[in-house]
N, C-alpha and C positions, 0 to 999 in steps of 0.2 A: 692536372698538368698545366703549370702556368706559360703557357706560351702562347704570343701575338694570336690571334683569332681572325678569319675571316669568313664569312657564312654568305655561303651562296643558295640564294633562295630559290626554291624550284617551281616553277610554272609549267611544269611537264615538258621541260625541253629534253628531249633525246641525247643530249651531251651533258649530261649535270655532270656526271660524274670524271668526264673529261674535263671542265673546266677544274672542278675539286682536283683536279692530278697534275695539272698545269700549274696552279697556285701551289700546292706543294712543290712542285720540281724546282718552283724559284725560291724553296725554305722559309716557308709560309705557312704554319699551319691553319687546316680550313674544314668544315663540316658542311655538309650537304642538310638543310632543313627545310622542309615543306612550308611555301609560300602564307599559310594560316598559322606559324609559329604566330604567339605568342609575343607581344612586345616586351612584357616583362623578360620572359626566356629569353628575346633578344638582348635587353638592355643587359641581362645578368651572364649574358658570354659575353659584355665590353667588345665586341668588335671594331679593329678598326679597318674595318671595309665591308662594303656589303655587294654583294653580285647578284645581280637580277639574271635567272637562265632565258634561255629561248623557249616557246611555247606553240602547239598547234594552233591556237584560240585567234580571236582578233579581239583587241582589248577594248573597241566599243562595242561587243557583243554584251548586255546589262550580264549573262549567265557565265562568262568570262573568268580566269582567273585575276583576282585584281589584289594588288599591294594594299596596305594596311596604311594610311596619308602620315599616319604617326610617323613611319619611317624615314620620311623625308626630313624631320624634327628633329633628329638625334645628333646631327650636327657628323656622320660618320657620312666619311666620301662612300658614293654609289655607284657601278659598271652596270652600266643594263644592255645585255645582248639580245640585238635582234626583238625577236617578242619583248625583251625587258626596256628596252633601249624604246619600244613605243609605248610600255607603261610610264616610263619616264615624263614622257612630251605629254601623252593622255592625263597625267595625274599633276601636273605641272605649269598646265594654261593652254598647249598647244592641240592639235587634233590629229589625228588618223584614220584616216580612209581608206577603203578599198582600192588598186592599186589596177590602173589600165595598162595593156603593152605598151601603150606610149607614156607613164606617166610611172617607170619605176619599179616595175614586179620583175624578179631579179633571180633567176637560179643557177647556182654553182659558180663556177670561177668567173672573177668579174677586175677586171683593171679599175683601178681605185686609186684618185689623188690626193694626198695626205697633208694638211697645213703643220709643217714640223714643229710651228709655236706653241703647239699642243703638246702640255705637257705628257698624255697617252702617245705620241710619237714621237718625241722629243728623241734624237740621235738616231732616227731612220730613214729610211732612203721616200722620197717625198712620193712615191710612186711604186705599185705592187699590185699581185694580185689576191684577191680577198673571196673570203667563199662564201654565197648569197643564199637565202632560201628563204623570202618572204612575198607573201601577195599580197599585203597593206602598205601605208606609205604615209609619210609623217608631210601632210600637207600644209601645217603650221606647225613653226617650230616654237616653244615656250620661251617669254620673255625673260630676257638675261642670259640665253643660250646661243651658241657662238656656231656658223656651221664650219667644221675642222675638215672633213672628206666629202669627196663627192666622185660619182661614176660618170662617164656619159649617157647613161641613161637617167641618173637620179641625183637631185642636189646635195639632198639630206641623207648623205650615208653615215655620218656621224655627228654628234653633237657635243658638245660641254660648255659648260658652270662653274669655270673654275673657280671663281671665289666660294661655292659651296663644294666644289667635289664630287659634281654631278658629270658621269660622262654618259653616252649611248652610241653604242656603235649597232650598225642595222646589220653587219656580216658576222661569223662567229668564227673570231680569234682563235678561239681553244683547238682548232680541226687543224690537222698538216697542212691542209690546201689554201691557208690563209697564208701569205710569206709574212715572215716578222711577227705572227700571230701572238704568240708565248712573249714577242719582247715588249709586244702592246701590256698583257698584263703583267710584266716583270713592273713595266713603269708607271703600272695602275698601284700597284703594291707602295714600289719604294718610293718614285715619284709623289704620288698623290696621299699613301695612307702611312708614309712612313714606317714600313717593315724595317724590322731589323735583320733578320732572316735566323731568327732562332731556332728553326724547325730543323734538325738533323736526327740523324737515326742513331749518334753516338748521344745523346744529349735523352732520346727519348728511350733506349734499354737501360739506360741507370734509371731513369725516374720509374721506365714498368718495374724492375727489378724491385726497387722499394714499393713501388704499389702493391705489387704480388705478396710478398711478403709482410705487410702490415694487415692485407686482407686472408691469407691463408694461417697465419701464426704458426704454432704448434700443430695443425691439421697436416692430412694426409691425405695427396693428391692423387687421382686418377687420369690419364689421358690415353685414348685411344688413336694410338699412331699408324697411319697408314700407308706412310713412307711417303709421302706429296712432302709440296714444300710448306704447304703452310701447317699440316699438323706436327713437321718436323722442325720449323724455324720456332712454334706454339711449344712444343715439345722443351726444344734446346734452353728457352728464355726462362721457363717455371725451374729448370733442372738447375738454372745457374741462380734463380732465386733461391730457392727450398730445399735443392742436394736431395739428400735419400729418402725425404717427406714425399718426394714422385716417383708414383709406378708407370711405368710404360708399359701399355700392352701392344705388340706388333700380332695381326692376325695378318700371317704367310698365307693366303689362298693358293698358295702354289700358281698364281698368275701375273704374277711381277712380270718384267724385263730381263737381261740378262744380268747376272752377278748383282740384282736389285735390293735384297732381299738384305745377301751381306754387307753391302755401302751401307745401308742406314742401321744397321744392328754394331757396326764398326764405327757409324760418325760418333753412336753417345756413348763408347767406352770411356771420354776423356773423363764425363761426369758421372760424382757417386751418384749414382738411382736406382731402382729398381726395375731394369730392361727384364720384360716377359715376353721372348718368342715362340707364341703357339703357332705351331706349323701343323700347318691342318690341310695340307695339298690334298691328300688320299680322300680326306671327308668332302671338299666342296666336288673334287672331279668324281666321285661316286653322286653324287646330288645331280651332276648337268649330264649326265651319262644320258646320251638319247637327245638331247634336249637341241634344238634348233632357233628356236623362236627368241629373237634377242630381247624381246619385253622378259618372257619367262625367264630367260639367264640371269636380266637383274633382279629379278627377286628373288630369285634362289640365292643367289649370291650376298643381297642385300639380308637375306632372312636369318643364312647363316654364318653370316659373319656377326652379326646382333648375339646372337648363340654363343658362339664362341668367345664373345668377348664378355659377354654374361657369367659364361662359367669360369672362365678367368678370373674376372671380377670378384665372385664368389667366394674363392681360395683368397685374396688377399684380407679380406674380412671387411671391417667397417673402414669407410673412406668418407672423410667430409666434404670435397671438392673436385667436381668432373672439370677438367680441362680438354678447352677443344680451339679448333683452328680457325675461328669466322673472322672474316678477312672482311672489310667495310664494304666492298662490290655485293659480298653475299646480305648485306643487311639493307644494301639501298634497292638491290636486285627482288628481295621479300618484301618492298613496299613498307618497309621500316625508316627510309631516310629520306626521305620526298615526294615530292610529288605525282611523280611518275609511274604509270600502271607495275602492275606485279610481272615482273621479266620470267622468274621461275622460282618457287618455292625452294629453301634449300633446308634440309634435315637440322642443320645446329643455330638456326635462327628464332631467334624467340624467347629462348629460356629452355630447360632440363628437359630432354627426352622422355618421354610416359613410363619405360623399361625399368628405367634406371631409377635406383632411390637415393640422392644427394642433398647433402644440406643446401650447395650454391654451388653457381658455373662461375670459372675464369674462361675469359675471353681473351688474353692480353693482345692478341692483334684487332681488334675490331675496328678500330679504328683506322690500320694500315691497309692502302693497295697492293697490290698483287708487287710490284715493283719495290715499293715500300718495303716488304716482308724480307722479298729477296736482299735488299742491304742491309736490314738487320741481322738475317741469315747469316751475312759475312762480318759483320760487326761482333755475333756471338763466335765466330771461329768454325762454324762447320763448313764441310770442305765442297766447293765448286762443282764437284759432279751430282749433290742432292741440290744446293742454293739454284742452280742453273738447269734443274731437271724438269726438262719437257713437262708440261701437261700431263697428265695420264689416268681416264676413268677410271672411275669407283668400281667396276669391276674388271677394270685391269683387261689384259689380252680377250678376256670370255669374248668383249664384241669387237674384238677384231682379229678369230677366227672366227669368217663365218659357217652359220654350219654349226654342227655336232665339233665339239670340244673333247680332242683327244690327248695325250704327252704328245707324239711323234708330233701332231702339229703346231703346237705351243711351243717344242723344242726348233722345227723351222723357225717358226715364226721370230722368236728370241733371235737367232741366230740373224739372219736375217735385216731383220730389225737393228741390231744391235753394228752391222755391215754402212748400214742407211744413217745413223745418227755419226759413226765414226769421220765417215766422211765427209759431212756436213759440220763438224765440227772443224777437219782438216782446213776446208775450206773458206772456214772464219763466218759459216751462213747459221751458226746453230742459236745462237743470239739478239739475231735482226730477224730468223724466222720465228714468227708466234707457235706453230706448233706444224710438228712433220712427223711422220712416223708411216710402218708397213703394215699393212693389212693380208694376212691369208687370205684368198677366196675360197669356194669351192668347186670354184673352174679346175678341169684338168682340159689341158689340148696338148695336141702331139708336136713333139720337138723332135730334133735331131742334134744329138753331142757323142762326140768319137766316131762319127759313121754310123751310132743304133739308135732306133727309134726310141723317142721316149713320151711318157704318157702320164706328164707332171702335170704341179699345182702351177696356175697364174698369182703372182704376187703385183697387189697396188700399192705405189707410194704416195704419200699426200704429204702436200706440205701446203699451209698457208696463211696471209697475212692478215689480222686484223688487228682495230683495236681494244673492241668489247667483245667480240666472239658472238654477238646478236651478229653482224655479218662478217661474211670475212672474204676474201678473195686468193684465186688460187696463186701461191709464188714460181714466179717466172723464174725457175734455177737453170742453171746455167747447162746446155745440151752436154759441155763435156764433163759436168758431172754425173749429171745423169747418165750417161756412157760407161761410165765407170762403175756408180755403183750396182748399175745393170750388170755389167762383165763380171765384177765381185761376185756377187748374190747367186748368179748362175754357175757360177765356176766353183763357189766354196759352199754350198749349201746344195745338200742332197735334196731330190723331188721336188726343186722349180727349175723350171726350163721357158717360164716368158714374166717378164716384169712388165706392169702397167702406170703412166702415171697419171694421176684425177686433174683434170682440168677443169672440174665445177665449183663453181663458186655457191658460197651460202649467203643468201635463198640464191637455186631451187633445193640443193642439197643439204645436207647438215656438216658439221665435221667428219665427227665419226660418221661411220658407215652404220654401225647398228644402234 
C-alpha cells in the first residue's frame, strides 16, 4: 500500500501504540517498529518521519536502549519523546543526567511555556499544561539546538533543529493530559515532514479489496465469525472481496446478548457467501453444567467451540485460506511490533492455528486500530449496532454469570443487560464509554416489592474508561441515570430486586469480573 509512512521506533515506552493512533488520527499512516529495526528496513519503508517513543531506561545507562547514529543520516525529520527526546541530545553532542528535585525531575501534569516560533507549536496557545514522567534531565543541550519550552522547574523541556528536523520534547504529547498534545504532532507531520494526509479508510478498503483478491484468486475462504467487531468488520471486507469464495462459520454458544445472534446472521444477508449458523446452545450449556470456576468455563468454552467449528469446517471440504480478525494492538500486544514486553498472548497472532490445515492466513485488518476497524466497518455498509458493539469476551455471558451457568440466568442476565446498554445509549454515553455492561452475581438478599418479601439475585453494573484496557478507571455516570436504570431493571426483570455499581478501578481489579 503506497501511502506516506511514519515509523515510530519503540524503546519500550508504554504509549507506542498511542502515539501510532495519534499520527493516524491526523491521516498518517504509521507502524510501530522495534528500536533495533534494521536501517535497510528503515530506508526501504521511505519514511518521512521518524518518532523516537518514551522508554524506562536512562540513555547513559552503556545496557540502555540506544538509536542506531545512521538514523540521524537519513536526512528524515525526527520527534523524540521524553526518553527519545534524551536519545536525541545523548546522541547528538549534548548530555543527560540524572535529575535532582531541584534540577528538573518532573511527574504528571506540569504548566509548560511554549516559544510559538517553533514550528512544533506554531498556531498554539504559548502556554498549557503538558504531562511529565521523567527522572533524567538534558543538562547540555546539543549544538545547533534551540531551547523552544521550558517549565518552572526545568529549562530544557523541549528542543529543535530545525534546519535538520530534529525536535524532542521531554512530556508526551500523544496522552489526553497534554493540552494541544495531538496538535503538537499534527505539526510534526504537516509542518515539519510534509504529510499529505493520504491515510483514510475509504482509500485503504479499495486497496485491501484488491489485495485480498489478488492473494486469494480462485481459492476458497474460511473465517470463523464470532460476531465482535473485528471478526465481523474481517468478515464483511473478504465477503466484498471474493463473494461466495467465503464461508462463514458463526458458532452460536447460546451465550450472546440479546437479539445478538440475529444482528450479525442479518448484517451479511446483503453479501453472496456462505453464512453457517451452528447453533450449538444445548451442547456448550450441557458442558458448563455444574461448572463454577471461571478459568474452567474458559476452557470448556474455548475447547468447544474449536470443536465445533472443526466439524463445520469439515462439511465444507477443502479450503485454501483461514481468515481471521487480528487487529494491529493484538500484534504489538504479542510482542510482534516493538519493543515493548509481551501485554498478553493472543490465539490469531503468529500464523495458522496447530488445528487447522490451510494453505495461508488473511489478515486484512492487521494493520488497523480498534477504531480504525470501526470506520471501515462503516465504510463497508454494516449497520451501527455491530460497528459500535460493546466489547464482549470470548466466552460471552459464561463470565458474567457468576456461578453455575443456567438459561433462567442468562435469560436475566440478557434482559437486563440489554435495559443497561439501552439507556446508555439514550443518553448519548454508549460511545465515549469504553465498555459498560451487567454482571449476574450469585448474591441473593431480601428485598421488598408490592409489600412481599422477596429473595432475589444482586445485579453489578460496570462501566469504564480507558485507553488500552492495561488500565482503566471507573466511569463517573450520571446518578440520574443510574436511578433509572436501577428503577428499570427492578421493575421489568423478574428475580433481582438490588442493583449494584463497581467503583474499582483496574489495577486492583480487572474489567471483567471472571
Amino acid at each position: 500500500m503506497s501511502h506516506q509512512t511514519v515509523i515510530v521506533l519503540d524503546f519500550g515506552g508504554q504509549y507506542n501504540q498511542l502515539i501510532a493512533r495519534r499520527v493516524r488520527e491526523c491521516g498518517v499512516y504509521c507502524e510501530v517498529k522495534p528500536y533495533t529495526t534494521s536501517m535497510d528496513d528503515i530506508r526501504a519503508m521511505n519514511p518521512i518521519g521518524i518518532i523516537f517513543t518514551g522508554g524506562p531506561n536512562s540513555v547513559y545507562d552503556p545496557k540502555s536502549p540506544q538509536a542506531n547514529p545512521e538514523v540521524f543520516q537519513l536526512g528524515v525529520p525526527i520527534l523524540g519523546i521524553c526518553y527519545g527526546c534524551q536519545l536525541l541530545a545523548h546522541n547528538l553532542g549534548g548530555k543527560v543526567i540524572a535529575a535532582t528535585d531541584d534540577s528538573a525531575r518532573e511527574y504528571g501534569k506540569t504548566e509548560t511555556y511554549f516559544n510559538t516560533d517553533c514550528k512544533l507549536f506554531k498556531g498554539l496557545p504559548a502556554q498549557g499544561i503538558t504531562w511529565m514522567s521523567h527522572g533524567d534531565y538534558m543538562e547540555k543541550v546539543p549544538e545547533g539546538f534551540a531551547l523552544v519550552a521550558h517549565s518552572d522547574a526545568c529549562p530544557n523541556v523541549a528542543i529543535c533543529d530545525e534546519a535538520r528536523g530534529f525536535y524532542g520534547v521531554q512530556y508526551h504529547p500523544e496522552v489526553n493530559h497534554t493540552e494541544h498534545g495531538t496538535d503538537m504532532i499534527r505539526n510534526f507531520l504537516y509542518e515539519v515532514c510534509g504529510a499529505q494526509g493520504d491515510w483514510t479508510m475509504g482509500d485503504y478498503k479499495t486497496t485491501a479489496i484488491r489485495t485480498i483478491r489478488e492473494k486469494v484468486g480462485g481459492g476458497k475462504v474460511l473465517l470463523a465469525l464470532s460476531g465482535g467487531v473485528d471478526s465481523s468488520v474481517a468478515a464483511a471486507l473478504v465477503a466484498e472481496a471474493v463473494g461466495n469464495q467465503l464461508t462463514c462459520v458463526f458458532v452460536d454458544h447460546g451465550l450472546m446478548r440479546l437479539n445478538e445472534g440475529d444482528e450479525v446472521e442479518a448484517a451479511f444477508k446483503k453479501w453472496d457467501i456462505n453464512f453457517v449458523r451452528a447453533n450449538a446452545e444445548e451442547l456448550f450449556l450441557s458442558k458448563l453444567a455444574g461448572v463454577t470456576e471461571p478459568e474452567r468455563k474458559r476452557k470448556i468454552i474455548g475447547e468447544e467451540f474449536i470443536r465445533v467449528f472443526e466439524e463445520e469446517a469439515k462439511k465444507i471440504g477443502a479450503v485454501d485460506f483461514l481468515a481471521q480478525g487480528t487487529i494491529y494492538p493484538d500484534v504489538v500486544e504479542s510482542g510482534l511490533g516493538g519493543e515493548s514486553a509481551v501485554i498478553k498472548s493472543h490465539h490469531n497472532v503468529g500464523g495458522l492455528p496447530d488445528c487447522v490445515d490451510f494453505k495461508e492466513i488473511v489478515e486484512p485488518l492487521r494493520r488497523l486500530f480498534k477504531d480504525e476497524v470501526r470506520q471501515l466497518g462503516t465504510e463497508l455498509g454494516l449497520p451501527d449496532e455491530l460497528v459500535w458493539r460493546q466489547p464482549f469476551p470470548g466466552p460471552g455471558l459464561a463470565i458474567r454469570v457468576i456461578g453455575e451457568i443456567t438459561e433462567e440466568k442468562l435469560s436475566i442476565l440478557r434482559d437486563a443487560d440489554a435495559i443497561f446498554r439501552e439507556e446508555m445509549k439514550l443518553a448519548g454515553l454508549d460511545r465515549t464509554t469504553s465498555q459498560f455492561f451487567a454482571v449476574l452475581t450469585d448474591l441473593r438478599s431480601v428485598g421488598v416489592m408490592g409489600d412481599e418479601r422477596t429473595y432475589d439475585y444482586t445485579l453489578a453494573l460496570r462501566a469504564v474508561q480507558s485507553q488500552d484496557f492495561m488500565t482503566a478507571t471507573w466511569s463517573r455516570l450520571p446518578y440520574e441515570l443510574l436511578d433509572k436504570v436501577s428503577g428499570r431493571i427492578v421493575g421489568e426483570v423478574k428475580h433481582i430486586n438490588r442493583i449494584c455499581y463497581d467503583i474499582t478501578s483496574k489495577p486492583p481489579a480487572t474489567v471483567e469480573w471472571e
